[in-house]
N, CA, C and O atoms as a GROMACS GRO file, in nm:
protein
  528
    1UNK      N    1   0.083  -0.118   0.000
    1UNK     CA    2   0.000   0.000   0.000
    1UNK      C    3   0.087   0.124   0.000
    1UNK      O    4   0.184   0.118   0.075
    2UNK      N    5   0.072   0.222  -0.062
    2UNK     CA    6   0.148   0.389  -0.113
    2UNK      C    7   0.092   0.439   0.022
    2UNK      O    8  -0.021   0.413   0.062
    3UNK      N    9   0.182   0.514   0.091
    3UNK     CA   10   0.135   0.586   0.217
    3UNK      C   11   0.023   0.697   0.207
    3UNK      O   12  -0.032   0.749   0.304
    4UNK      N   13  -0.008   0.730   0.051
    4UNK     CA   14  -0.116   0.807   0.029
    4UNK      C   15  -0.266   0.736   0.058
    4UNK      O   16  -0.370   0.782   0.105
    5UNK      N   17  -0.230   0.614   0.012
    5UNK     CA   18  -0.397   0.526   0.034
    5UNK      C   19  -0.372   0.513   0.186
    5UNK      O   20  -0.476   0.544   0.244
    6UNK      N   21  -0.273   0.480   0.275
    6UNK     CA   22  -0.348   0.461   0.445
    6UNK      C   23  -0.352   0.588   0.463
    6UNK      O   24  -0.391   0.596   0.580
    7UNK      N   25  -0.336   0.716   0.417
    7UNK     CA   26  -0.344   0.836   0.470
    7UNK      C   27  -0.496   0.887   0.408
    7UNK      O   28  -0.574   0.960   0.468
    8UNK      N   29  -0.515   0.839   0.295
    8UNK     CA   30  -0.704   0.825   0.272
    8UNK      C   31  -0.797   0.720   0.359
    8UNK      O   32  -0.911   0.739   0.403
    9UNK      N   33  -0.727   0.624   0.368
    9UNK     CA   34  -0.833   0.523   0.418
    9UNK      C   35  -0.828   0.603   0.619
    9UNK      O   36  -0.923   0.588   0.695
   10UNK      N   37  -0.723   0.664   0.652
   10UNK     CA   38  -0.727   0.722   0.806
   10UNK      C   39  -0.881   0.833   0.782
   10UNK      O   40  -1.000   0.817   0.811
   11UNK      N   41  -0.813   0.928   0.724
   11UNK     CA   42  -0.939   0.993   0.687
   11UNK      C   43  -1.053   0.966   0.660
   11UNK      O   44  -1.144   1.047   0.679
   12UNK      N   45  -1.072   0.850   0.611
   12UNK     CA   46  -1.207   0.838   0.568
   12UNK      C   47  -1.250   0.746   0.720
   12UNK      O   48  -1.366   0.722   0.753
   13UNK      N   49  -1.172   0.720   0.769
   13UNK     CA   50  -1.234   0.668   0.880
   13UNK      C   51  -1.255   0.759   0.978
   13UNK      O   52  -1.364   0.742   1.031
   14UNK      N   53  -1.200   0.838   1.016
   14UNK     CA   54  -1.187   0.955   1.096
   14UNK      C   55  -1.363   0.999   1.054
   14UNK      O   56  -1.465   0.987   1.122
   15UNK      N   57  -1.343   1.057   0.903
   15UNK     CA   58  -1.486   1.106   0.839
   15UNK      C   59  -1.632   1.008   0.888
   15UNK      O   60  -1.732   1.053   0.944
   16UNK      N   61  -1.612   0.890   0.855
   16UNK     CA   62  -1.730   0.802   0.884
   16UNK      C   63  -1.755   0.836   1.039
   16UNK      O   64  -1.862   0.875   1.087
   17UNK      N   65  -1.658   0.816   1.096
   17UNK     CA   66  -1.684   0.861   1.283
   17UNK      C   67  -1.738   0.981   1.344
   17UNK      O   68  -1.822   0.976   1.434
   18UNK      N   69  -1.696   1.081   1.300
   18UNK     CA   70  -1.733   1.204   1.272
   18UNK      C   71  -1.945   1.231   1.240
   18UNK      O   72  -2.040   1.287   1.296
   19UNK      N   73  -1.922   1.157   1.130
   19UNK     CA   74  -2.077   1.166   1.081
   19UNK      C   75  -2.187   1.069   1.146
   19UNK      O   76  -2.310   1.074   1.136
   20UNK      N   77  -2.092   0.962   1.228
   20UNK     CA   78  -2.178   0.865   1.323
   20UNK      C   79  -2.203   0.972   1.405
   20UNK      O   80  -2.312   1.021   1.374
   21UNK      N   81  -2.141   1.040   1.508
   21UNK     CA   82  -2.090   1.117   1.594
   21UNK      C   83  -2.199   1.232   1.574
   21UNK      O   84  -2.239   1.284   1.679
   22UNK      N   85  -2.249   1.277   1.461
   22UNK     CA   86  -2.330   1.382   1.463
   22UNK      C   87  -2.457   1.320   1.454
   22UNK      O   88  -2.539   1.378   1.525
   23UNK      N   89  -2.510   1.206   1.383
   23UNK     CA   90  -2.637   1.168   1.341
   23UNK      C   91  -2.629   1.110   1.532
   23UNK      O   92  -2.738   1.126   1.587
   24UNK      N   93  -2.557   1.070   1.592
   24UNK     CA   94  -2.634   1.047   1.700
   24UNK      C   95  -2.659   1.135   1.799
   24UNK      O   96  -2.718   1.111   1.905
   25UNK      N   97  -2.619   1.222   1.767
   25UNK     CA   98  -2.618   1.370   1.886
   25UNK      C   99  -2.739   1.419   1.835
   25UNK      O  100  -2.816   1.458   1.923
   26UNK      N  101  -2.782   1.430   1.705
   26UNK     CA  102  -2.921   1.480   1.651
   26UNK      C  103  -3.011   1.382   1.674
   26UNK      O  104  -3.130   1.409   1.689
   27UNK      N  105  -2.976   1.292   1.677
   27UNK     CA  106  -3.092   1.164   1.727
   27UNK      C  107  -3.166   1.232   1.867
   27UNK      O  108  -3.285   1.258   1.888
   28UNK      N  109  -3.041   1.252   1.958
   28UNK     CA  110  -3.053   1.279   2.118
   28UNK      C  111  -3.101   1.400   2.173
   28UNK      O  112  -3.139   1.428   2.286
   29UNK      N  113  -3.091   1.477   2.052
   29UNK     CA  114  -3.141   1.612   2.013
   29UNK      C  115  -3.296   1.601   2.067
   29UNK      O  116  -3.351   1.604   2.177
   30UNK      N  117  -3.332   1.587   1.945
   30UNK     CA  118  -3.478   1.542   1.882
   30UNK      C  119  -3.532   1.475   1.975
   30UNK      O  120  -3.651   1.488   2.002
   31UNK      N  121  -3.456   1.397   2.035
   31UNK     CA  122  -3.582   1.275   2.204
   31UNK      C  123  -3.580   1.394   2.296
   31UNK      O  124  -3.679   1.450   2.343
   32UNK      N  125  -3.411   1.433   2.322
   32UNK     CA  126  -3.473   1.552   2.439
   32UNK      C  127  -3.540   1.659   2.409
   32UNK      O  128  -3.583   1.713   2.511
   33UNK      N  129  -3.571   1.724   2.295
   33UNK     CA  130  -3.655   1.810   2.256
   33UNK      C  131  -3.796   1.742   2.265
   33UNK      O  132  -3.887   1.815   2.307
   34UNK      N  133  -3.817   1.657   2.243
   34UNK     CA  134  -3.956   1.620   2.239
   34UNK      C  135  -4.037   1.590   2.412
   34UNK      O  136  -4.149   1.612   2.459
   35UNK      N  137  -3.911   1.530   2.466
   35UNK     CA  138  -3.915   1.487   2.639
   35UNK      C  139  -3.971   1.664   2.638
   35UNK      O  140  -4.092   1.681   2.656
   36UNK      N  141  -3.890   1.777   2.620
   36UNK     CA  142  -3.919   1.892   2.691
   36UNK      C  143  -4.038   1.918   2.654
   36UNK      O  144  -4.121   1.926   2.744
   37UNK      N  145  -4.076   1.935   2.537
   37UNK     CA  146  -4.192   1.956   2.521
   37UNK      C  147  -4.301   1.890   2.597
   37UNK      O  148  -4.382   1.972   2.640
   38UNK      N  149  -4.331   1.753   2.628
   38UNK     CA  150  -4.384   1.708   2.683
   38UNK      C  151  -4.439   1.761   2.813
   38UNK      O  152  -4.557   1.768   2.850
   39UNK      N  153  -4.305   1.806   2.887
   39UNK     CA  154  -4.320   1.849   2.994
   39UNK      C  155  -4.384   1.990   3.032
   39UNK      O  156  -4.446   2.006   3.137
   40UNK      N  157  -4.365   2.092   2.936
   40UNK     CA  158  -4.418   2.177   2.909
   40UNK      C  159  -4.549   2.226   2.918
   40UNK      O  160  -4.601   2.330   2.958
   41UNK      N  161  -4.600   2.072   2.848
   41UNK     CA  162  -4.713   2.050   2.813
   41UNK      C  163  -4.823   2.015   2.939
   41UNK      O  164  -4.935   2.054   2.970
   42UNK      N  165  -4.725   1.919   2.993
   42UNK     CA  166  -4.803   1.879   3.125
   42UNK      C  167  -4.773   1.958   3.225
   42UNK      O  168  -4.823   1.903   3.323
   43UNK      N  169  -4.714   2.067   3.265
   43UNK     CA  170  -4.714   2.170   3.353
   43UNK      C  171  -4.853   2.293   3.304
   43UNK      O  172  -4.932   2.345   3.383
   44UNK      N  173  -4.848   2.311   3.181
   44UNK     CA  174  -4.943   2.374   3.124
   44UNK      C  175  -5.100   2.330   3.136
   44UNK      O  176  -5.198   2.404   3.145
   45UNK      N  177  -5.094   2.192   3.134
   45UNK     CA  178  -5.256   2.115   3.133
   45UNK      C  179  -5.269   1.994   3.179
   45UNK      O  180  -5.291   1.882   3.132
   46UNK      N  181  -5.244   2.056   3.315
   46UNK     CA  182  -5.277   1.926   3.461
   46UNK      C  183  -5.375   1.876   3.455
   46UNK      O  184  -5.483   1.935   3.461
   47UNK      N  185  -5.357   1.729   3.438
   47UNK     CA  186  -5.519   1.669   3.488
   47UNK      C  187  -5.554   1.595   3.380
   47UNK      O  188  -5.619   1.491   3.379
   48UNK      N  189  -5.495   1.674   3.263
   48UNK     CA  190  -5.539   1.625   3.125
   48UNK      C  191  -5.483   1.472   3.091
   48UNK      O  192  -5.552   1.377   3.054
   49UNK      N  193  -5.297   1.474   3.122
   49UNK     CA  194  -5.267   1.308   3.098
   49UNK      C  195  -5.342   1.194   3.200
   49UNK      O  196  -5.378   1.224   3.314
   50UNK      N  197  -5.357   1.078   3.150
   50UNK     CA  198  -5.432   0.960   3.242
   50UNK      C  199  -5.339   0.944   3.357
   50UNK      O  200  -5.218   0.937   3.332
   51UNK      N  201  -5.373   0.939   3.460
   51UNK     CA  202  -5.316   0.874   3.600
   51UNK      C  203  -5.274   1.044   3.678
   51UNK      O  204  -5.193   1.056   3.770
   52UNK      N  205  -5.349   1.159   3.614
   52UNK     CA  206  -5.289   1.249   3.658
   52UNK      C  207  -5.383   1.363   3.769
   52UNK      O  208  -5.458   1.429   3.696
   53UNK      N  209  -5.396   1.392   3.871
   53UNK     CA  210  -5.512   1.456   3.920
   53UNK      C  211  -5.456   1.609   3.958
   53UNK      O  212  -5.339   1.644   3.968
   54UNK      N  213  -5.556   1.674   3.973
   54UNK     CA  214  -5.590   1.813   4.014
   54UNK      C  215  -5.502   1.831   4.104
   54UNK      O  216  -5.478   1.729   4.169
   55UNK      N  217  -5.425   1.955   4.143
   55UNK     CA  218  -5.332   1.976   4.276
   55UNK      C  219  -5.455   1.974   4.377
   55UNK      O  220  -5.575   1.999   4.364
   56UNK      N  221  -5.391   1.942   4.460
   56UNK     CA  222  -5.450   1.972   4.599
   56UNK      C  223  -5.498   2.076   4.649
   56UNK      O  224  -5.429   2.169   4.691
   57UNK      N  225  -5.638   2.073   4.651
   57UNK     CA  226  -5.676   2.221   4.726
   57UNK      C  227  -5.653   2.284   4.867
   57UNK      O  228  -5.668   2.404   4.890
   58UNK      N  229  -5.613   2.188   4.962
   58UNK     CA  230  -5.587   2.221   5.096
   58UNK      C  231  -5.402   2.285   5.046
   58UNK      O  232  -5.338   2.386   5.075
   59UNK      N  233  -5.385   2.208   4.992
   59UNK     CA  234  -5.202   2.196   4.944
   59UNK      C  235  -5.196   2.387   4.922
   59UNK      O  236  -5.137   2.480   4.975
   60UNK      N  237  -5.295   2.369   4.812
   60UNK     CA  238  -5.287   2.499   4.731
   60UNK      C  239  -5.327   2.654   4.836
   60UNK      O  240  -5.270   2.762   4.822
   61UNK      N  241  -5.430   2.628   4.932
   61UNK     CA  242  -5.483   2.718   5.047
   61UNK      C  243  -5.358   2.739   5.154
   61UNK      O  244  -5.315   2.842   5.207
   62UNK      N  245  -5.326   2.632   5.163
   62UNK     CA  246  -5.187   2.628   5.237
   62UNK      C  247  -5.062   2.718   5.209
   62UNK      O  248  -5.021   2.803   5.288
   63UNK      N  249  -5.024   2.700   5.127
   63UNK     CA  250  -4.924   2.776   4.982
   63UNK      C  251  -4.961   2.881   4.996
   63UNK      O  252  -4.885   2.961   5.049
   64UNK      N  253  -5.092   2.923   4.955
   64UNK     CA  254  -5.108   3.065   4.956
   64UNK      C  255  -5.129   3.161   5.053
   64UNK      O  256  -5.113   3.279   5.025
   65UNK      N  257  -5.171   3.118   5.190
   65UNK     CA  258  -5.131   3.177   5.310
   65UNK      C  259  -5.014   3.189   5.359
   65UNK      O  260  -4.989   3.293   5.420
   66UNK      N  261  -4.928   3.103   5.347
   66UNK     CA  262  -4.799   3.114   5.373
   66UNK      C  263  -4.698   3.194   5.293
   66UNK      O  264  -4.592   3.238   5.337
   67UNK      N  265  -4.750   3.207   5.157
   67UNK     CA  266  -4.721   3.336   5.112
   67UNK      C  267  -4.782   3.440   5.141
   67UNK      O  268  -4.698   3.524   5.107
   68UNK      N  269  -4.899   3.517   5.194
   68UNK     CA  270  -4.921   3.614   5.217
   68UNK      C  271  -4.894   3.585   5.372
   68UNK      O  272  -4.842   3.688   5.417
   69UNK      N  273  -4.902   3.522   5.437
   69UNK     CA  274  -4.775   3.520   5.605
   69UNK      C  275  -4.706   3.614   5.563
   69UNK      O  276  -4.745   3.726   5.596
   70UNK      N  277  -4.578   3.602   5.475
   70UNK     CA  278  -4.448   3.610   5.450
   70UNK      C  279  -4.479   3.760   5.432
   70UNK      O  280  -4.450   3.856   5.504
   71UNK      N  281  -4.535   3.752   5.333
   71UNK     CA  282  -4.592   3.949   5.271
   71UNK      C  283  -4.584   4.029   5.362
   71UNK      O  284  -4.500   4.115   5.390
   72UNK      N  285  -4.747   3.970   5.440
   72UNK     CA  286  -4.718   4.087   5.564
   72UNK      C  287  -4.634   4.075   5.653
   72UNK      O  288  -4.641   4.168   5.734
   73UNK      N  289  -4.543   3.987   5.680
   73UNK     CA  290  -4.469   3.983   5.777
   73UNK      C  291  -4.373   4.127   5.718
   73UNK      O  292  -4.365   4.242   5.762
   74UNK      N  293  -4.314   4.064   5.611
   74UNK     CA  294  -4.219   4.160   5.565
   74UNK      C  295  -4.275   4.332   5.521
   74UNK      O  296  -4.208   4.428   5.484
   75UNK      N  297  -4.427   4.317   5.545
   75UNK     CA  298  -4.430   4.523   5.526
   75UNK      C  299  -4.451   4.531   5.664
   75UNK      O  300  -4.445   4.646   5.707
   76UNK      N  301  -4.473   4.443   5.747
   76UNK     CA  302  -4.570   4.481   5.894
   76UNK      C  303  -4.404   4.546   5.960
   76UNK      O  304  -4.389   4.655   6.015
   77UNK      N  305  -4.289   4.437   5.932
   77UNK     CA  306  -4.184   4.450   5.995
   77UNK      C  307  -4.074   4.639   5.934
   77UNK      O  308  -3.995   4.714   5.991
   78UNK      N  309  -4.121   4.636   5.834
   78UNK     CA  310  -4.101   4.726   5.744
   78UNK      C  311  -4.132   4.862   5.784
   78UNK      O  312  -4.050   4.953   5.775
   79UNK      N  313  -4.289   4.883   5.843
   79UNK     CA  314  -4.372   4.976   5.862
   79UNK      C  315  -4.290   5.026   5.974
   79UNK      O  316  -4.207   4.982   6.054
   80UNK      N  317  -4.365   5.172   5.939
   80UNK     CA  318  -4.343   5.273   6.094
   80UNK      C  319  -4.435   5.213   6.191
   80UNK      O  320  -4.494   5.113   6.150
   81UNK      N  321  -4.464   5.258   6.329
   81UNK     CA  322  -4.558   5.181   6.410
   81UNK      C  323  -4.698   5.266   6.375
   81UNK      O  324  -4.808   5.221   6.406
   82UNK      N  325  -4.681   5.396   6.308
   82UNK     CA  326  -4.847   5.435   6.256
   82UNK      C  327  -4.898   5.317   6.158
   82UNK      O  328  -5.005   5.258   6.172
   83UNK      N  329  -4.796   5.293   6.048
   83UNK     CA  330  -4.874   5.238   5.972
   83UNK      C  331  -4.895   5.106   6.007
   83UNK      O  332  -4.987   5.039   5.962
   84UNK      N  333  -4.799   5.061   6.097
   84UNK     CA  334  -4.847   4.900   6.176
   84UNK      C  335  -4.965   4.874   6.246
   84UNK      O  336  -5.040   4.777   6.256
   85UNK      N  337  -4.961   5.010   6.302
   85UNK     CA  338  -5.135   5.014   6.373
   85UNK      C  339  -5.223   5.037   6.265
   85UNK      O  340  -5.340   5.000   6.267
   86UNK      N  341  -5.163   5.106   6.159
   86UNK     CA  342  -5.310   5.087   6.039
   86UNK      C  343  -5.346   4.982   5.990
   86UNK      O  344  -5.465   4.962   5.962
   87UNK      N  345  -5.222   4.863   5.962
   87UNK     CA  346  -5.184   4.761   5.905
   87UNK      C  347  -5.284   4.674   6.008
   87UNK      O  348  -5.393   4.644   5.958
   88UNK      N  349  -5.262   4.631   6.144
   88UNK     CA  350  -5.321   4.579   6.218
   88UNK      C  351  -5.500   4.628   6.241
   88UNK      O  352  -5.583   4.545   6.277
   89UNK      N  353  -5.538   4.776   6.214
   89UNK     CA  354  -5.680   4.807   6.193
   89UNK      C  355  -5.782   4.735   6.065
   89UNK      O  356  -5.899   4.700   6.051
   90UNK      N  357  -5.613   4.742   5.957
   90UNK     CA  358  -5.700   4.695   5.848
   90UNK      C  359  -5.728   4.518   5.852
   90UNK      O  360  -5.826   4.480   5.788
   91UNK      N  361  -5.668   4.440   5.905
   91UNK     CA  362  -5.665   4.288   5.958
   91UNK      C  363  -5.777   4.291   6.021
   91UNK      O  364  -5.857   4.220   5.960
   92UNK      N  365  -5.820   4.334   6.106
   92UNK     CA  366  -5.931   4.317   6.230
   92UNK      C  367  -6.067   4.367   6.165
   92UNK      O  368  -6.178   4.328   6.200
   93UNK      N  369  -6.038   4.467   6.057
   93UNK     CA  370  -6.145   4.497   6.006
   93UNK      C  371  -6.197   4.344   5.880
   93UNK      O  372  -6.296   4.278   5.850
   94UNK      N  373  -6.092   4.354   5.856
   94UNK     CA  374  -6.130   4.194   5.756
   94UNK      C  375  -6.166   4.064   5.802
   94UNK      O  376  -6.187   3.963   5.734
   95UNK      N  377  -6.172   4.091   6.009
   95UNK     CA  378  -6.222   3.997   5.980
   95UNK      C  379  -6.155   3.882   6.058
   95UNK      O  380  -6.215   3.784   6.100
   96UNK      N  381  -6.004   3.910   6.073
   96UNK     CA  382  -5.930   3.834   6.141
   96UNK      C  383  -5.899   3.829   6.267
   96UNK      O  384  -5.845   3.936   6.297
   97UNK      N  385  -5.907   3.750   6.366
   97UNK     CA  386  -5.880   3.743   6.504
   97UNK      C  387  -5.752   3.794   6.512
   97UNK      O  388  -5.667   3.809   6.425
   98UNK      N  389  -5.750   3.835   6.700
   98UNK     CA  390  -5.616   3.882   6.727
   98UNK      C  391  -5.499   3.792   6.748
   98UNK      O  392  -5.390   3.828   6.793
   99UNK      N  393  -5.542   3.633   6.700
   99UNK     CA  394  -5.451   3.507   6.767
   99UNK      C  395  -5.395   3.504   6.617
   99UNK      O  396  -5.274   3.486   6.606
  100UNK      N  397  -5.492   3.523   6.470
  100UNK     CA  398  -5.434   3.515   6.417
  100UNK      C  399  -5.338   3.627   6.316
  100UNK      O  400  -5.261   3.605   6.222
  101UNK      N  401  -5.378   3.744   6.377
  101UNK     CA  402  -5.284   3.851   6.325
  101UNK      C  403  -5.133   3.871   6.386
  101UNK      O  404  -5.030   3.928   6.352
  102UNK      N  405  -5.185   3.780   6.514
  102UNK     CA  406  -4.982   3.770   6.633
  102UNK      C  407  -4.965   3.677   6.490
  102UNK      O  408  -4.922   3.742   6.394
  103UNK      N  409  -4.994   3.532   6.466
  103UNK     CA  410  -4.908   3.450   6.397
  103UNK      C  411  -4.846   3.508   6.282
  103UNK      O  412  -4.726   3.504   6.256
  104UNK      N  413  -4.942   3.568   6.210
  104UNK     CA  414  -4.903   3.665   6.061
  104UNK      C  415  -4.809   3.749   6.090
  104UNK      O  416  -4.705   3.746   6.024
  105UNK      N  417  -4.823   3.825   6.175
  105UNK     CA  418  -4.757   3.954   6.202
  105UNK      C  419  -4.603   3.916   6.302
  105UNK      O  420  -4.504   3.987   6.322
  106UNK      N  421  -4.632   3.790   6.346
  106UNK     CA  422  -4.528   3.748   6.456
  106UNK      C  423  -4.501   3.862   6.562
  106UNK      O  424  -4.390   3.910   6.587
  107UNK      N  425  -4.590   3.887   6.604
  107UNK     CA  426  -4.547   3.947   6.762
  107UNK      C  427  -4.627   3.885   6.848
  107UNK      O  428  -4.662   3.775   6.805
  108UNK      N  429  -4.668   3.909   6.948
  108UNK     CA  430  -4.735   3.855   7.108
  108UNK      C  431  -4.868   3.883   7.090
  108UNK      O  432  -4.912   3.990   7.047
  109UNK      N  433  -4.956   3.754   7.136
  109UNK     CA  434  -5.100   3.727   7.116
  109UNK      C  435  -5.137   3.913   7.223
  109UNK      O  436  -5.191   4.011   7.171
  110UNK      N  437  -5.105   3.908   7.317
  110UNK     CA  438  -5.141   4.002   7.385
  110UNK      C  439  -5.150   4.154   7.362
  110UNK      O  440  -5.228   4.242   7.401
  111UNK      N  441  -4.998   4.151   7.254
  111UNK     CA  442  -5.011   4.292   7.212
  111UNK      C  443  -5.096   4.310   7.103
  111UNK      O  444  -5.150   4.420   7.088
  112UNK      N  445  -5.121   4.195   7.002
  112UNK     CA  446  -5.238   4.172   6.952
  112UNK      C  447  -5.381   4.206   6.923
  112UNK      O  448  -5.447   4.251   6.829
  113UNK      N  449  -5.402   4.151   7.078
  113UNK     CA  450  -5.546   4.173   7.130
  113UNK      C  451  -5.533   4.306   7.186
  113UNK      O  452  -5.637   4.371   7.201
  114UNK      N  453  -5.410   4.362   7.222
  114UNK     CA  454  -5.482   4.546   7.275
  114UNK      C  455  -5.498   4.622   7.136
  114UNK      O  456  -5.600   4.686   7.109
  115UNK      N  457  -5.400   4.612   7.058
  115UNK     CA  458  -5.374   4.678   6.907
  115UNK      C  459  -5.520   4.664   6.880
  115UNK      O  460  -5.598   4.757   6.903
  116UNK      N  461  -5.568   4.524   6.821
  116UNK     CA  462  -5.730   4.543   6.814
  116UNK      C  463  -5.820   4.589   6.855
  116UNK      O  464  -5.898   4.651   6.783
  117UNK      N  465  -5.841   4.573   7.003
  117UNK     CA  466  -5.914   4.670   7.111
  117UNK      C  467  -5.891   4.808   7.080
  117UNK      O  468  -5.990   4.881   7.070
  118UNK      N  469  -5.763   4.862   7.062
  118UNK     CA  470  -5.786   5.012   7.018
  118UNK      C  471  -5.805   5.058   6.892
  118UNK      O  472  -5.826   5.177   6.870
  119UNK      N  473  -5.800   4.957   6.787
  119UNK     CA  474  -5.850   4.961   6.652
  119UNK      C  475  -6.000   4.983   6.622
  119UNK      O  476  -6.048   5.065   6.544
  120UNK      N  477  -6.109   4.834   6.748
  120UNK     CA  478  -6.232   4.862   6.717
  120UNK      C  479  -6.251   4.973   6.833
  120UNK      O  480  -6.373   4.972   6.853
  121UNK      N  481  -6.207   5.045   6.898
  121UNK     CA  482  -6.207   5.181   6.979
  121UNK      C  483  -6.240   5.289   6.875
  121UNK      O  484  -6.348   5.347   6.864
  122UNK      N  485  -6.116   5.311   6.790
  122UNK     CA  486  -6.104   5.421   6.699
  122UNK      C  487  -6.234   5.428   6.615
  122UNK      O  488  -6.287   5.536   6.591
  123UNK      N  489  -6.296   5.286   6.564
  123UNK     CA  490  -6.381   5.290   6.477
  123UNK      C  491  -6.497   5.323   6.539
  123UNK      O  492  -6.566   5.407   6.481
  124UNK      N  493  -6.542   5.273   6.657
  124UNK     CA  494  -6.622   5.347   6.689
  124UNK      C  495  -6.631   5.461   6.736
  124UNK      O  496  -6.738   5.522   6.738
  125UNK      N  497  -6.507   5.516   6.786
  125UNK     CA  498  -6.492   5.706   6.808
  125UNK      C  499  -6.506   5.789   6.680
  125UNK      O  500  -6.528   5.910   6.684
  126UNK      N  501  -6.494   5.724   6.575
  126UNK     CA  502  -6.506   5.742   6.443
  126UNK      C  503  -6.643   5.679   6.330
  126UNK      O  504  -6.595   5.625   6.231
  127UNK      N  505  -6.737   5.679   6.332
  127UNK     CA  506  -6.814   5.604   6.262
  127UNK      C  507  -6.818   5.640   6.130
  127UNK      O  508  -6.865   5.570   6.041
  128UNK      N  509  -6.742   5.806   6.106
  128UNK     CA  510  -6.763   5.817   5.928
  128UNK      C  511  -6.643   5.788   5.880
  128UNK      O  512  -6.643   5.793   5.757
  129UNK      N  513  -6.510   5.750   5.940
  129UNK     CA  514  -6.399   5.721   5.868
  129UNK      C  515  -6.411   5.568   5.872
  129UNK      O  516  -6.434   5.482   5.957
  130UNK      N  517  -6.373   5.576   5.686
  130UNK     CA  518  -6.450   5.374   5.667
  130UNK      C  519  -6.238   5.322   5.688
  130UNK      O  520  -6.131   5.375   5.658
  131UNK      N  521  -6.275   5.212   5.745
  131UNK     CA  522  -6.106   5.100   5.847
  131UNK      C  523  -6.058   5.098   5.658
  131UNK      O  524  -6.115   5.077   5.551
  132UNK      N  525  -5.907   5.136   5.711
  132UNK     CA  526  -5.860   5.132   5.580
  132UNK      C  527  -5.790   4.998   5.562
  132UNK      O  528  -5.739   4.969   5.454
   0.00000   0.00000   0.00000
């Protein structure tokens, strides 16, 4: 053999490897593109594949108090103490006990319950200013 033909036949092997080398990376392409999509899909429209159910509604009530915990924790902690006492007028007006505005707000059931007491005070020393 002329050192030119093993220096073609290297190459052409090199070449064939090369083009294995890409058709299977596009193979792997194409599955994980399709896997993503999939997923996409089923984040988008729960419920829809078989064996698949609705999130949890307690799960979901849960979640979302504990994010608004967090909220007001972080403006209540934030606030001057006027607007904490407004912050705390407007809680009591909505509705919420003073056991559970300490947990939200994280301070003491006690200071709580006076903050409220002088909240529904104000409102009634006040009957035309509507609890903001």
């Amino acid at each position: 053999m002329l050192p030119f033909d093993l220096i073609d036949l290297f190459l052409g092997a090199i070449t064939l490897l090369c083009l294995t080398g890409f058709v299977l990376l596009y193979c792997k392409l194409n599955r994980m593109t399709r896997q993503l999509t999939t997923l996409v899909d089923t984040r988008e429209q729960p419920g829809e594949q078989a064996g698949q159910t609705a999130p949890d509604k307690p799960f979901d009530s849960a979640l979302l108090g504990a994010n608004m915990k967090s909220l007001l924790r972080q403006q209540a902690n934030a606030a001057t103490p006027t607007e904490r006492y407004r912050f705390i007028r407007s809680l009591a007006a909505h509705g919420l006990e003073p056991q559970q505005i300490a947990e939200i707000l994280n301070i003491g059931r006690g200071e709580a319950e006076q903050l409220v007491k002088l909240a529904r005070l104000r409102v009634a020393a006040k009957p035309t200013e509507v609890a903001a």
